[in-house]
VOGU-3710 file (C-alpha; in Angstrom, 3 decimals, decimal comma):
1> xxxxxxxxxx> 0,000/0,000/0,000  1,199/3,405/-1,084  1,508/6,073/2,177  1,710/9,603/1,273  1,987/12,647/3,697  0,867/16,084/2,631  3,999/18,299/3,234  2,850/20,964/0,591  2,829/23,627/4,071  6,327/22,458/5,054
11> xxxxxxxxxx> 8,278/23,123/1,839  9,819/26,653/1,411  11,581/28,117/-2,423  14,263/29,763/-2,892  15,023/31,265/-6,656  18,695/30,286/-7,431  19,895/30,520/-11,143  16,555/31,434/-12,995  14,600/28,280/-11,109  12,716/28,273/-7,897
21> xxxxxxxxxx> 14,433/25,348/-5,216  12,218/23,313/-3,392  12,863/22,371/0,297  11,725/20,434/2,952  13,495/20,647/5,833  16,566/21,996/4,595  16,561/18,929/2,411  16,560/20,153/-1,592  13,478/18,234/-2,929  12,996/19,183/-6,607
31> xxxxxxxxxx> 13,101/22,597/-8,583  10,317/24,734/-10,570  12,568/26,391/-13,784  11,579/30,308/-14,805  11,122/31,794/-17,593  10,114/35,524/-18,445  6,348/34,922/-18,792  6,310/32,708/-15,486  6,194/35,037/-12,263  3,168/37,633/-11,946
41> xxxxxxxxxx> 5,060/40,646/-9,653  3,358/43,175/-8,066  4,202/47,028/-9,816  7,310/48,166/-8,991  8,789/44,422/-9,670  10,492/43,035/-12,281  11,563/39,323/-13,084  14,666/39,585/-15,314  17,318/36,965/-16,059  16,446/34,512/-13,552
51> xxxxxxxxxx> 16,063/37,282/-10,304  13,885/39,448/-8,886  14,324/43,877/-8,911  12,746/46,141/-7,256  12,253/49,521/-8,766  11,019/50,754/-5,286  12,866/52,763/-3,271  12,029/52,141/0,648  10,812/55,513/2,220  13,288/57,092/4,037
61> xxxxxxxxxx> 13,087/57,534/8,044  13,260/61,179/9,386  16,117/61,712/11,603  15,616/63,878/14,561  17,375/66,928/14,851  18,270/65,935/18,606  18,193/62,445/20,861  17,640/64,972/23,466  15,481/68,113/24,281  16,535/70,781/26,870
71> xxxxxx> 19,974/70,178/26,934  20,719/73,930/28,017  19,292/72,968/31,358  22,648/71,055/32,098  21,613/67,494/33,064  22,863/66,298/29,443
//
């Protein structure tokens, strides 16, 4: 008798050289190859020789101007 488990939950991808590796528990179980037409990206996204680019630039964080207010009272 054939016994299967689902695993589908427990295997992760990683894209290496234009092809997404399958894993299941750190053990490589098979591959999925890419091609241009393959991967549907989100805007700002682009799938281009085998990798993923982002055109997005994260939003910068404001600096503040000081870590500390009232330093002319001395205790700084």
């Amino acid at each position: 008798m054939d016994r299967h488990q689902k695993i589908t939950s427990e295997v992760v991808g990683k894209i290496k050289n234009g092809k997404v590796v399958l894993y299941h528990h750190g053990k490589t179980i098979g591959h999925i190859p890419l091609d241009e037409k393959l991967p549907h990206l989100e805007e700002g996204y682009q799938f281009k020789n085998g990798d993923i680019h982002s055109s997005l630039i994260p939003p910068s964080q404001p600096s503040p101007d000081s870590y500390v207010s009232d330093c002319d009272l001395g205790w700084c």
